[in-house]
C-alpha positions in Angstrom: 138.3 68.1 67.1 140.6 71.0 68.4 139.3 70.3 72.1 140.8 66.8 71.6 144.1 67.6 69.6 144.8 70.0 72.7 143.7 67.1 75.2 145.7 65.2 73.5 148.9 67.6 73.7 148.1 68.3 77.6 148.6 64.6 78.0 151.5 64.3 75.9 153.7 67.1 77.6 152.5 65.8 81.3 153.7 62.5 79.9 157.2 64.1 79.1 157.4 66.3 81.7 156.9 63.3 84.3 159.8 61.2 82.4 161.8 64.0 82.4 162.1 64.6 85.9 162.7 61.2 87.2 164.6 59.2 84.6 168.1 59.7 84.2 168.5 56.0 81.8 169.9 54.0 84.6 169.1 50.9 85.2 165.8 50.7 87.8 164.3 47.9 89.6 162.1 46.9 87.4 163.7 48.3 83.9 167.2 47.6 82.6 169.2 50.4 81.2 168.6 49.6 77.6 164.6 49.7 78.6 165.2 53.4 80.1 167.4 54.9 77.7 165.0 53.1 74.7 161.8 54.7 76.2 163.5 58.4 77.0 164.8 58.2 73.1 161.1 57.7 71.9 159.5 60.3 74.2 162.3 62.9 73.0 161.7 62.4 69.5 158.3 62.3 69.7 157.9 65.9 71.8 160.7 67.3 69.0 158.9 66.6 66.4 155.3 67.0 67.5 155.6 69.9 70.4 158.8 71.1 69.6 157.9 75.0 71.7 156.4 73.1 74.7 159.6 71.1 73.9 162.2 73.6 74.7 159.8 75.1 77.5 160.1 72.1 79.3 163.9 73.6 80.1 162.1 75.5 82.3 160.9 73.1 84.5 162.2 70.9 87.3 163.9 68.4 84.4 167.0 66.4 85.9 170.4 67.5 84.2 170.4 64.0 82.2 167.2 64.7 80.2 168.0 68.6 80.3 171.1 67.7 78.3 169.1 65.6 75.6 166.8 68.4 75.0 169.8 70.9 74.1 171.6 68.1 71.9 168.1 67.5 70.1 167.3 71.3 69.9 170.7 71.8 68.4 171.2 69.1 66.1 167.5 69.8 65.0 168.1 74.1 64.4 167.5 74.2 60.8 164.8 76.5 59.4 163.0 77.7 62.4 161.7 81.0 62.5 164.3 83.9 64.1 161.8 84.1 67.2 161.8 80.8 67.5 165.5 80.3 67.6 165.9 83.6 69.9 163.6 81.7 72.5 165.0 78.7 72.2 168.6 80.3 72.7 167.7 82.0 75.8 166.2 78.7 77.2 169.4 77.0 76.5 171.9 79.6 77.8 169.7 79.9 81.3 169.5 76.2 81.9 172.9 75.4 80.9 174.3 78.0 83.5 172.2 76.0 86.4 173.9 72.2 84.9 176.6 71.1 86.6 179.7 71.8 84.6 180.4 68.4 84.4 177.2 67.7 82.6 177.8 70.7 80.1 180.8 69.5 79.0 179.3 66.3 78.5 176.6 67.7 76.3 179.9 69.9 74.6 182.0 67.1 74.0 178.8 64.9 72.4 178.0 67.9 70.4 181.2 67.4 68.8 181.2 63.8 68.3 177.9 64.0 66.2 179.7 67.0 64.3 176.8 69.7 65.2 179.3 72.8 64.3 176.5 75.5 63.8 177.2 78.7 64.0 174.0 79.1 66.9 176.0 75.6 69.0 179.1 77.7 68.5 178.0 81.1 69.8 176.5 79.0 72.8 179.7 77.3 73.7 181.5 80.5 73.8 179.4 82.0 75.9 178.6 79.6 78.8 182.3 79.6 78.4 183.2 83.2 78.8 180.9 83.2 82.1 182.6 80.3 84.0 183.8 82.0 87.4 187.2 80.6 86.9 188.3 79.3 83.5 192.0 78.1 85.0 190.2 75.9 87.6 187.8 74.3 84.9 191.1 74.0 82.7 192.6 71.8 85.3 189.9 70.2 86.3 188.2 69.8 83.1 191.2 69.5 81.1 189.9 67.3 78.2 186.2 68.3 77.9 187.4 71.8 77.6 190.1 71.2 75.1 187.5 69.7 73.1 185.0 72.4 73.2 187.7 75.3 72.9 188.7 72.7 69.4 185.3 72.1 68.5 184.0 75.7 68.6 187.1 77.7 67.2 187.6 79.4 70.4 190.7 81.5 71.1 192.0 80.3 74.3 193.0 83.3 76.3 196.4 84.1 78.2 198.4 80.4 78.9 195.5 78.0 78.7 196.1 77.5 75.2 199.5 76.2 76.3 198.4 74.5 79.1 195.5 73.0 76.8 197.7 72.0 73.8 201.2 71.1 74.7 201.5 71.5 79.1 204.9 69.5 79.9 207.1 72.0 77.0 206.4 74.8 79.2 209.6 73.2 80.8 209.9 76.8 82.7 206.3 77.0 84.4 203.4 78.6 84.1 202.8 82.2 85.7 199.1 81.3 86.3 199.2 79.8 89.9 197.1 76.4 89.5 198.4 75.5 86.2 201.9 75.7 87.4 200.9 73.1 90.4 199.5 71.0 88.0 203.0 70.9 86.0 205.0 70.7 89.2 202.6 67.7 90.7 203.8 65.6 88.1 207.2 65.3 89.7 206.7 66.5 93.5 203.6 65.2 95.6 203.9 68.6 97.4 202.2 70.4 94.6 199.2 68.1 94.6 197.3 70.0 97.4 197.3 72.5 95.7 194.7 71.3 93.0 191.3 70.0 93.0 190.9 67.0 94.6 189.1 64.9 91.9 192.6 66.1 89.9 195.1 65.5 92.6 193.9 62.1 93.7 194.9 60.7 90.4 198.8 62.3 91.1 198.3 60.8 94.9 198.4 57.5 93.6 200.8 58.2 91.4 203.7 59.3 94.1 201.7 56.8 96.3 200.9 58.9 99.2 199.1 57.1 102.5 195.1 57.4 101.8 195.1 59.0 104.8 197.7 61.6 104.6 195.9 62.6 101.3 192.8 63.0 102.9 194.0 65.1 105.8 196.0 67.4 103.8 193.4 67.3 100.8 190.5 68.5 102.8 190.6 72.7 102.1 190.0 71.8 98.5 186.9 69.7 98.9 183.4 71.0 97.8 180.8 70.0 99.9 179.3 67.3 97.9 183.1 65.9 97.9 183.1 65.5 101.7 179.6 63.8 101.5 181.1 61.1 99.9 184.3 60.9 101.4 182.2 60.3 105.0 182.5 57.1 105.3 186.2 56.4 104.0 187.0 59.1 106.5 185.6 57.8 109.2 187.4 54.6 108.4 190.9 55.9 108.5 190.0 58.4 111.2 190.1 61.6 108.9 188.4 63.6 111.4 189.3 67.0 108.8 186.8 65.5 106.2 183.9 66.3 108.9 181.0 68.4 107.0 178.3 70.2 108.9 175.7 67.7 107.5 173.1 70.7 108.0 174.1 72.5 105.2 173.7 69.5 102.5 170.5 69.4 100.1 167.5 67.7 101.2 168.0 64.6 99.1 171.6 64.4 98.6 171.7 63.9 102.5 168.8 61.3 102.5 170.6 59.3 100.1 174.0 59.7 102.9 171.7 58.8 106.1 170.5 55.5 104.7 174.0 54.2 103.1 175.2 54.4 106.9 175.0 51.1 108.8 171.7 51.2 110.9 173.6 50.6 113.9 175.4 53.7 113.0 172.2 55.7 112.7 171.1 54.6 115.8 174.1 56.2 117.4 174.2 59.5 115.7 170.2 59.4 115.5 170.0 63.0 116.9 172.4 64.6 114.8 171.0 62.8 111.6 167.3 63.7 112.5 168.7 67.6 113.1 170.7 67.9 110.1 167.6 66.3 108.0 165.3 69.2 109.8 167.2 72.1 109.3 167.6 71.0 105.6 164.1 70.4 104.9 163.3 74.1 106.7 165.6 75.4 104.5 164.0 74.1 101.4 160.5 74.8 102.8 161.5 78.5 103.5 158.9 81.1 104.0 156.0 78.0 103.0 157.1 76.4 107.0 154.1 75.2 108.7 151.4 77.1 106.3 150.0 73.5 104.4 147.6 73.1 106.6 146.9 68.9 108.1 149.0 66.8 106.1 149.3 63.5 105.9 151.8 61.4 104.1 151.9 57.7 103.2 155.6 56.7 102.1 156.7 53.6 100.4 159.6 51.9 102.1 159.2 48.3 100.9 161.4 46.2 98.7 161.3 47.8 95.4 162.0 51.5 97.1 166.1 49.6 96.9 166.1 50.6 93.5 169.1 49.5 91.5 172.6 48.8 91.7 173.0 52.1 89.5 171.0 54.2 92.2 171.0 51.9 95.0 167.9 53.0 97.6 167.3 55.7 95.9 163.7 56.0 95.8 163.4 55.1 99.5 166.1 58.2 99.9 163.4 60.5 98.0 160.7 59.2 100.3 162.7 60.2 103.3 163.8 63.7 102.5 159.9 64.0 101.5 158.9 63.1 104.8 161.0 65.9 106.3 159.9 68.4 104.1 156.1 68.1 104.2 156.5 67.6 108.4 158.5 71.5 107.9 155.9 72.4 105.4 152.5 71.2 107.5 151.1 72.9 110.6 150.2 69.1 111.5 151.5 66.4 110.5 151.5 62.5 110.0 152.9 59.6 108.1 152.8 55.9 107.6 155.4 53.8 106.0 154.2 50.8 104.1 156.3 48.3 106.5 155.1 50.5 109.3 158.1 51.7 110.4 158.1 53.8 113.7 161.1 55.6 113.0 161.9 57.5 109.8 165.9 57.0 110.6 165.5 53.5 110.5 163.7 52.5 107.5 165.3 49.9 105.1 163.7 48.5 102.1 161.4 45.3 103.1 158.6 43.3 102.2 155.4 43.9 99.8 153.5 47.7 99.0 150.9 47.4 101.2 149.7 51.5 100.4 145.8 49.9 100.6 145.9 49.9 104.2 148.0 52.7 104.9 146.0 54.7 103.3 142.9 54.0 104.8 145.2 54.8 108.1 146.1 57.9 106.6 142.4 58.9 105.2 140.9 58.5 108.6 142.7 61.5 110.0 140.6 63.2 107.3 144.0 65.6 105.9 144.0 68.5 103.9 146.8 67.3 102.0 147.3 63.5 101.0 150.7 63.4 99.7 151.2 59.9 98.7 155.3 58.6 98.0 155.8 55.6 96.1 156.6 53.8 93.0 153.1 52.9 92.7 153.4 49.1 92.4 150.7 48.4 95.0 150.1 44.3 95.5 149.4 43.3 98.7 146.5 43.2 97.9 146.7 44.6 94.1 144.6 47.1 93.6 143.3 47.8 97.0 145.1 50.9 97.0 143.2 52.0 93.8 139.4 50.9 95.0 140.3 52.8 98.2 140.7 56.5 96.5 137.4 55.7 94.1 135.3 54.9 97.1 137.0 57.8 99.0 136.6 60.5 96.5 133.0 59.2 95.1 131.5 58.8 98.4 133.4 60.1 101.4 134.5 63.3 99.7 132.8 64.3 96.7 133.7 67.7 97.2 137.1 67.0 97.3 137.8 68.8 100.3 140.6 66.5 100.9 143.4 67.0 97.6 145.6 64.5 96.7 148.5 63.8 94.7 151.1 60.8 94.0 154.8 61.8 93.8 156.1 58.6 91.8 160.0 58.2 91.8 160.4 55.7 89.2 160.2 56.1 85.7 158.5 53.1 83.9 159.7 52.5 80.6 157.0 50.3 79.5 154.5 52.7 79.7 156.6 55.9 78.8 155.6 57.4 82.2 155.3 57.0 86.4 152.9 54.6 87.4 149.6 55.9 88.6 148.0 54.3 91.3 144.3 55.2 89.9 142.3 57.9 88.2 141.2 59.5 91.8 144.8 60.6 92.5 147.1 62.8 90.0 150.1 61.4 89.6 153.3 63.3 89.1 156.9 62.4 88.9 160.0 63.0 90.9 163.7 63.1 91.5 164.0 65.5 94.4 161.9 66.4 97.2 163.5 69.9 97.0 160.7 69.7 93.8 157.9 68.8 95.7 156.3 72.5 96.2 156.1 73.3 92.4 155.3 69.4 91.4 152.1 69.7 93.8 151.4 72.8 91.6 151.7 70.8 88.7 149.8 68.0 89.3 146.0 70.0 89.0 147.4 69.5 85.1 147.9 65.8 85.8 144.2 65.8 87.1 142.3 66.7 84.1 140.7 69.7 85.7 143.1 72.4 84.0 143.2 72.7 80.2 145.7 73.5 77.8 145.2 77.0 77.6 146.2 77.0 81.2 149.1 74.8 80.8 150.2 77.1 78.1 150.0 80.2 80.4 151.8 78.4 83.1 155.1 77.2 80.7 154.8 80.6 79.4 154.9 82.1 83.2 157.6 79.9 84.5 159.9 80.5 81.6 159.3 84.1 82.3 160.3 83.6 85.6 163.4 81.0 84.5 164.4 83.5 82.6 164.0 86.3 85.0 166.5 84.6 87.4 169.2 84.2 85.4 169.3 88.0 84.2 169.3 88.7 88.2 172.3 86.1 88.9 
């Protein structure tokens, strides 16, 4: 009975874990918002109040900042009567993984927080001290102007120096501020000057208000702009012939650039082809790091076909994983190969199209006879269904009983009908994810989604990679 109450748990956090990683309650191709955000409300309740530990452990892991942010709200709303160990663990967890959220996000979480009137004095002390170690509280008041107003109301914090002023009552400082941006801010309400001055998701609200040129904003905008910022701005750029908005595309992560490549016009990638396929190199290196070319003979098979669009909400955004994954295992193999569904030639090039025919491909791909089958897809296979399924059991029962070839399914899309990733059959573990800079420590945790590892052993691997979570953000 205890073996299968633990089975049962091993299941159940895997379960989580997978939903965790790839849903963030948008709308998918096959699931409607209300479907995502429906399922992700039942699996958190149900790991809260069943696994509530291996709950806040999952913090730990490679969870996307959406889910992240509903295990903090339902760890804090939910603080009542735990044991003082507990709650010290739990604190820790929370404080480390909200210092790796994008601010944005946190304040999100803050400014919820408030709304459902969680005002304990544990949500408190956390507030005020993600606060007091934000690099530069002046930017974050500008920038952030209303979520931190909210959170500095919320929790009773003393605002220090002018940004209670500049919080609370800005425009009766009719003489200016002696702290540098907030006295740009209060000057860029009557002179478009000061504007450049500020962040630029601040100052392109006061651009349109003085109705500078798009372009002239742009130029004269670009020293403020984070990286991310000029990502986006590309192709607006390019439009008006910004040539300052330029970003070394080598220097973007793995997926975000991915998701840039295939916005871009084909005919555009076709033209800048070599700069694209060196920037997507030098960023999957750089993820791969010290692991480059030590995975042996892999083989990848990589779904590019209709459903990899996505949605609307995060349009081509599973093809975009797929891509960056392609990169990264041909930086992390000492050979490699991979087949796209549509068979595609040319990674650069790939647009979603036509049925998931992973049956054949990976009959392609097992006739190399790899070390490492890595297998990218949402794991709707039908053309033919199920051939993809019948070709693993055969494989693994009588081509490779040993198992000298290991496998594992990295499954972008959350299914909200089945509170998980879709698996493509029981011969391959399935895991999910969101980014393929998570693809080194997913492949570790798929031997859980196998069956072959217990939960003694998942235990003692939460427990090592919250010490480690930990660990890093005393070293930071």
């Amino acid at each position: 009975m205890v073996e299968r109450r633990e089975w049962v748990a091993c299941e159940d956090t895997l379960l989580f874990v997978n939903a965790a990683v790839t849903s963030t309650g948008q709308r998918e191709f096959r699931d409607s918002e209300q479907a995502q955000h429906m399922s992700l409300a039942f699996l958190h309740e149900y790991m809260l109040g069943n696994y509530r530990e291996l709950y806040a452990a999952s913090l730990a892991l490679d969870v996307n900042d959406h889910n992240a942010a509903l295990i903090v709200r339902h760890l804090l709303v939910s603080s009542r009567d735990l044991a003082p160990a507990v709650r010290r663990r739990e604190g820790a967890l929370i404080a480390r993984r909200l210092q790796v959220m994008a601010p944005q996000r946190v304040y999100r979480l803050f400014r919820e927080l408030a709304r459902l009137g969680v005002n304990n004095r544990r949500t408190r002390a956390i507030m005020r001290e993600w606060i007091a170690q934000r690099p530069d509280p002046a930017f974050d008041a500008v920038k952030y102007r209303g979520a931190v107003k909210a959170t500095v109301r919320h929790a009773h914090l003393s605002a220090q120096g002018e940004t209670g002023p500049f919080l609370f009552a800005p425009l009766r400082r009719m003489k200016g501020f002696d702290t540098p941006l907030f006295e740009s801010w209060r000057q860029a309400h009557y002179a478009a000057s000061a504007l450049y001055d500020l962040p630029y998701t601040v100052a392109e609200g006061f651009a349109a208000r003085h109705r500078v040129p798009r372009p002239e904003f742009l130029r004269r905008i670009t020293p403020n702009l984070t990286r991310v910022e000029r990502l986006r701005l590309q192709g607006s750029a390019e439009r008006l012939k910004v040539d300052e908005v330029r970003t070394d595309l080598g220097t973007m992560p793995l997926t975000r650039l991915a998701s840039y490549v295939l916005a871009l016009p084909r005919e555009v990638r076709a033209r800048r082809h070599d700069e694209l396929h060196a920037a997507m190199t030098a960023a999957a290196r750089r993820v791969a790091g010290d692991a480059v070319g030590r995975w042996g003979h892999v083989v990848a098979v990589l779904d590019d076909s209709f459903s990899s669009f996505g949605s609307t909400a995060k349009p081509q955004r599973p093809l975009a994983v797929a891509l960056a994954c392609h990169y990264l295992l041909k930086a992390l193999a000492g050979s490699y190969a991979s087949f796209w569904t549509s068979g595609a030639p040319d990674p650069l090039m790939v647009r979603p199209s036509g049925p998931t025919g992973l049956g054949d491909r990976l009959i392609d791909a097992l006739e190399l006879r790899p070390e490492r089958l890595v297998v990218v897809s949402d794991g709707w296979d039908n053309a033919p269904p199920g051939l993809a399924a019948e070709v693993l059991r055969v494989w693994r029962a009588r081509l490779d009983p040993a198992g000298s070839t290991s496998m594992v399914h990295l499954n972008p899309v959350y299914d909200a009908d089945d509170f998980g990733v879709k698996r493509l059959g029981p011969g391959i573990p399935t895991v999910g994810v969101r980014d393929a800079e998570d693809v080194p420590t997913l492949v570790e945790l798929a031997r859980f989604a196998e069956g072959r590892s217990g939960f003694d052993e998942l235990n003692r691997y939460l427990a090592a990679r919250q010490e480690q979570f930990l660990a890093e953000g005393k070293a930071s």
